[in-house]
N, C-alpha and C positions, 0 to 999 in steps of 0.2 A: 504493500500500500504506500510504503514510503513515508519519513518523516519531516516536517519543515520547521528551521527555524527562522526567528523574527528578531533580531537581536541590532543593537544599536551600535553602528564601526566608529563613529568622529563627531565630534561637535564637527558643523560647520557653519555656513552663511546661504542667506537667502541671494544673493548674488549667483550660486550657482548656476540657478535657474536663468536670471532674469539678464542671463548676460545672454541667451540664449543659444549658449554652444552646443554644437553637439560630441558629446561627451558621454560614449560608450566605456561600459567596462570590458578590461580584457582575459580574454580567457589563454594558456601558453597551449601548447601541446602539452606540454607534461604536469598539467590540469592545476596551475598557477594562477589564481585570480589576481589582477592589479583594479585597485580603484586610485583612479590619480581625482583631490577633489580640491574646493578651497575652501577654508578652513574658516573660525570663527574671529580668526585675526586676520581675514585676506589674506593668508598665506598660502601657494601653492604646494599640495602636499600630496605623499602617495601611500597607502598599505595594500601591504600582499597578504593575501591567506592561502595557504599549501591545500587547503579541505573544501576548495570553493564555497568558502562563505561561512564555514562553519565556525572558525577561527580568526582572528585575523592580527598581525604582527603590528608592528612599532611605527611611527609615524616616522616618513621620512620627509623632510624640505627639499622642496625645487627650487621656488622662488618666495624672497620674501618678504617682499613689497605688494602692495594693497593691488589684489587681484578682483579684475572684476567678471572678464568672461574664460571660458576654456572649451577648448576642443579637442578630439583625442581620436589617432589613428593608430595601427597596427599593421607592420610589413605582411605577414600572412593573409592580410584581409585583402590585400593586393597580390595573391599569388606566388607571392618573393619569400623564398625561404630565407626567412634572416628574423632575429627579435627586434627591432627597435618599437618601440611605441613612438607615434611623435606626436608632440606636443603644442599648440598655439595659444596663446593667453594676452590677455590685454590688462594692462598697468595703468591704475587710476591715477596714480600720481606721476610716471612719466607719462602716461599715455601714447604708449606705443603700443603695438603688435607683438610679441615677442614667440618665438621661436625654442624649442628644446628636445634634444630625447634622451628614454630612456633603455638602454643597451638591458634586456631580458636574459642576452645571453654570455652577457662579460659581466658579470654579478651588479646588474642595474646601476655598471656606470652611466653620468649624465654627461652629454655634449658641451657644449660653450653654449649658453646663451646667445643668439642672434637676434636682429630687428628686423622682423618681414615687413611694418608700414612702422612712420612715425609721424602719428595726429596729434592734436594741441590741446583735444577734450574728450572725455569719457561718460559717457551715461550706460545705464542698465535700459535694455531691451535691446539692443543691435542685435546683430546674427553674426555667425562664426564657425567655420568649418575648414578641417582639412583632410589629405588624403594623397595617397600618392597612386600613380601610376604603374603599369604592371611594369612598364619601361625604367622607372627608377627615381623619374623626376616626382614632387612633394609639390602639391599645389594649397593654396591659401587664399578664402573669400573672407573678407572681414569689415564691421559696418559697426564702429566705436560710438557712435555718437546721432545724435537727432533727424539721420539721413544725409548730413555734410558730410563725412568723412568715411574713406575706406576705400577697398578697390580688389582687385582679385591680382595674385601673383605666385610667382613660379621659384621653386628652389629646382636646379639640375642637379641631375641624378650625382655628375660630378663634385658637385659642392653637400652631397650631402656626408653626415648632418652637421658639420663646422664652418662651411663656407658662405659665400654672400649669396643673397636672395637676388633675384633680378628685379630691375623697374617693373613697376605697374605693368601687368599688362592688359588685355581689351576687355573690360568688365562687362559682363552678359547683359542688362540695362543698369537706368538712371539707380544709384542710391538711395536705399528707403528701409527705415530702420526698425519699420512691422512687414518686410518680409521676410523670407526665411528660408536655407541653400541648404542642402546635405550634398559633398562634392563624393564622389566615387568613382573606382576606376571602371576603365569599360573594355571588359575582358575580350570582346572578339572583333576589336577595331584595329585597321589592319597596322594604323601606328599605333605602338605600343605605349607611348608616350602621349594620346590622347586619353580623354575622361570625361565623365557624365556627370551629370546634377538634377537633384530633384529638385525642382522649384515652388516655392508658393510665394504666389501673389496676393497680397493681402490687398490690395483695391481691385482689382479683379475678380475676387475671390476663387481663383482656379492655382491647379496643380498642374505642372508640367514638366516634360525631361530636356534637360539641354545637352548638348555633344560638345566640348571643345576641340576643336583642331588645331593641336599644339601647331604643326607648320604654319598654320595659316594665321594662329592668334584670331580664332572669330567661333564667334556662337552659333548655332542653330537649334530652335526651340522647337516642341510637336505638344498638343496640348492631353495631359491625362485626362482632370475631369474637371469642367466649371462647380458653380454651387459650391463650392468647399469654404464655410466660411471659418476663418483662420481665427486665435485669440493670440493676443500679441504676449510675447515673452516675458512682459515686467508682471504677467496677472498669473502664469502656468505654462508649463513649456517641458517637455514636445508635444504634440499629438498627430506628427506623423515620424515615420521611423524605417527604418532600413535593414533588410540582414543580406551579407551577401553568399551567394549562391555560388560559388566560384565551379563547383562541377559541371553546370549547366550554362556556366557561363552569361548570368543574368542577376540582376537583383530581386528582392522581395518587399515592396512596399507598403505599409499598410498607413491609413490617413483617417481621422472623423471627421465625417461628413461637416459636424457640425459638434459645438462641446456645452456641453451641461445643457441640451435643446429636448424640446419632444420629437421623438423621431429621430433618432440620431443614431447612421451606422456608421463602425469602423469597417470600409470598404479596404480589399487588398488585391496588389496586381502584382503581374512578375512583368519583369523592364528589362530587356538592354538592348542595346543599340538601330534595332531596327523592327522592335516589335514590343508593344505594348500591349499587356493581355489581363482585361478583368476577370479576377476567381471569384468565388462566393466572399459575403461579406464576414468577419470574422464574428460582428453584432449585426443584428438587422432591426431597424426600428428600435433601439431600446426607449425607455419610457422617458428617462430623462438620467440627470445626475452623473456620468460619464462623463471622463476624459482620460488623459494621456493617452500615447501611446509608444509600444516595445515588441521587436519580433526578433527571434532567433533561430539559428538553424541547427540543430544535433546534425553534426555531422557522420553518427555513427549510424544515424537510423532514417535520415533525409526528414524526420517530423519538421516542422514549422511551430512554433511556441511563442503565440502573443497574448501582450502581457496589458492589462490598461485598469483604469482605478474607475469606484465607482460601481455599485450591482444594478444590472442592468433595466432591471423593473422600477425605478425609480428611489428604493427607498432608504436610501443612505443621501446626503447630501455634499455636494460637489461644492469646493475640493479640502471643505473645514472637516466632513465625518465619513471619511470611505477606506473601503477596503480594497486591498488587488488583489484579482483574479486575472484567469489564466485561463485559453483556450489552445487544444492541440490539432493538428489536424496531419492525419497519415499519411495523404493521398495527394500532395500537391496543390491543399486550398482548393479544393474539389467540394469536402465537408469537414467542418468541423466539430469537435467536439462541445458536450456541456461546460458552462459554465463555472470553473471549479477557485474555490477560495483559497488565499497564500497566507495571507495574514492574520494574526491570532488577534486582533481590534482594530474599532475604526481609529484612524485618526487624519491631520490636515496633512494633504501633503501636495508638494510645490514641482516637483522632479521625478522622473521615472526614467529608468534605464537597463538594459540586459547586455549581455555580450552578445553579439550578434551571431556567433560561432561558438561552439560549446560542443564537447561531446559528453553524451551520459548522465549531467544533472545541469541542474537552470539555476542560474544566480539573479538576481532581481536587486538592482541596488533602488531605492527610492529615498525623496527628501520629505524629513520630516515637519511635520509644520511651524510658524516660527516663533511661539512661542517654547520649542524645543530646541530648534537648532540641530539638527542633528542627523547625519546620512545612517540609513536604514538599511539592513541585508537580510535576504529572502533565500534560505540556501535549502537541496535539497539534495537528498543522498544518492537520492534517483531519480531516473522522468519518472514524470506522476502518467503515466500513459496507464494502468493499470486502472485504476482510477477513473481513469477516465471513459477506457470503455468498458465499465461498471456504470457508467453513469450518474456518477455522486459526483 
């Protein structure tokens, strides 16, 4: 049946969220959890647990100057056998971009700190993402401040992870600091060194994939689904999510239609480069009270594991008294499983996150709400697949 625990890893900060990075946890091969977070002093920080989640080790500093956003990539999630994690954060008091990794495989040495942008002012809600390429190069979207400031840019494969970033280079559109980028790589483009992005536009209220073509420095957009209305970063954040699929050479999206709404599904597609394909929804019509959202892929057994807060009949309250639950699905988002609980109480919570890649049991990090402070782990000894087709 399997057992889960609910146990509290770090004080941290409500900034987490509301810088709006995206900031996955990472799972190693040799079943290694890192949570890189920031902490209750803006301090960039990280803990490992050996047990996925069951445990979790000593706080280590990255940086430790007043951190406001972070984003968090992984070589493997790009195909590239190699450990680094890499790292993007933005500094409220210099207000830069800033640049790091963490070497998984040379006993979590860190790089030299580097500046990917350097702007004049910081606020919470901007967006922030990074990722690298199967080719090598590390790309970076980041948007510090009220829609003035930020730009998209490229670290070469050569220069990583100690060398200089390149200029700006051709930003997908205008700067605007309620919408929101997940960059990824894009496995079967014939340069290896191009990459993909989900997009949401928050005045449009649509969801879309974009391609960059490193030679050429230029966008092209294909639209997923209008009606997607988006809640900006400083109020809750994410509620769309990414796992990547690298066997099939695609990603797995999943998005809310809409958050804490009547009628409200979390819709899920699978994306890459020249095919966008809607699966069943992972919610359909829930009653109200929902948000976030988290998808992961077990690599041992090809399930798809999405994660989001909020019971779906309405009766918990979004995002002051909810619980996270979990849905599985065997068959490629074809069906999914019932609706199954993680958490042992309600409580508020600001942040929701999985490793996108996992084998053999799910890690769920979430933030606690802010009169706690405090990042949350959801660990479990086994898929709860059992479970599930029990129907509990």
């Amino acid at each position: 049946m399997g057992r889960y625990s609910d146990a509290s890893i770090a004080d941290s900060n409500q900034t987490h969220w509301q810088g709006g990075g995206i900031n996955y946890p990472v799972k190693t091969p040799s079943g290694v959890l890192y949570l890189i977070y920031i902490d209750s002093n803006q301090q960039l920080s990280f803990k490992k647990s050996p047990d996925g989640g069951v445990t979790w080790g000593t706080q280590t500093s990255i940086a430790a100057t007043g951190i406001e956003n972070l984003a968090v990539w992984y070589d493997r999630w790009s195909n590239i056998s190699a450990g680094l994690i890499h790292l993007a954060y933005t500094g409220n008091s210099a207000d830069d971009t800033f640049y790091r990794t963490i070497d998984t495989e040379s006993s979590d040495a860190l790089s030299t700190q580097t500046v990917i942008f350097s702007g004049t002012s910081t606020a919470g809600g901007g967006h922030l993402s990074i990722a690298r390429a199967v080719g090598g190069n590390v790309y970076c979207k980041t948007v510090i401040d009220a829609g003035a400031e930020g730009g998209f840019y490229r670290l070469p494969n050569a220069n990583v992870p100690n060398g200089a970033w390149d200029a700006a280079r051709t930003v997908d559109e205008a700067i605007a600091t309620t919408d929101q980028m997940i960059l990824l790589p894009d496995y079967d483009a014939a340069d290896t060194q191009d990459i993909m992005a989900i997009f949401w536009d928050a005045s449009a209220d649509e969801i879309s994939r974009k391609l960059y073509d490193d030679s050429a420095n230029s966008w092209a957009e294909t639209s997923i689904a209008g009606t997607m209305v988006d809640t900006v970063a400083t109020s809750s954040f994410p509620h769309f999510a990414v796992a990547m699929d690298i066997a099939n050479t695609r990603h797995i999206l999943v998005a809310w239609s809409a958050v804490d709404a009547a009628n409200q599904d979390l819709r899920c597609w699978t994306v890459d480069s020249g095919t966008i394909t809607e699966v069943t929804p992972v919610v359909s019509n829930a009653t109200d009270d929902c948000g976030f959202a988290a998808i992961g892929l077990d690599t041992a057994t090809g399930y798809w594991h999405a994660f989001y807060a909020g019971k779906s009949d309405g009766s918990e309250t979004f995002k002051t008294s909810v619980n996270i639950y979990c849905k599985v699905s065997q068959d490629g988002g074809t069906t999914w499983g019932s609706e199954f609980l993680l958490t042992t109480s309600t409580r508020g919570v600001g942040w929701l996150a999985t490793a996108p890649r996992f084998t053999g049991s799910i890690s769920v990090i979430h933030f606690h709400d802010a009169t706690v402070d405090a990042l949350r782990c959801i660990a479990a000894s086994a898929s709860p697949v059992a479970r599930f087709q029990l129907g509990m």
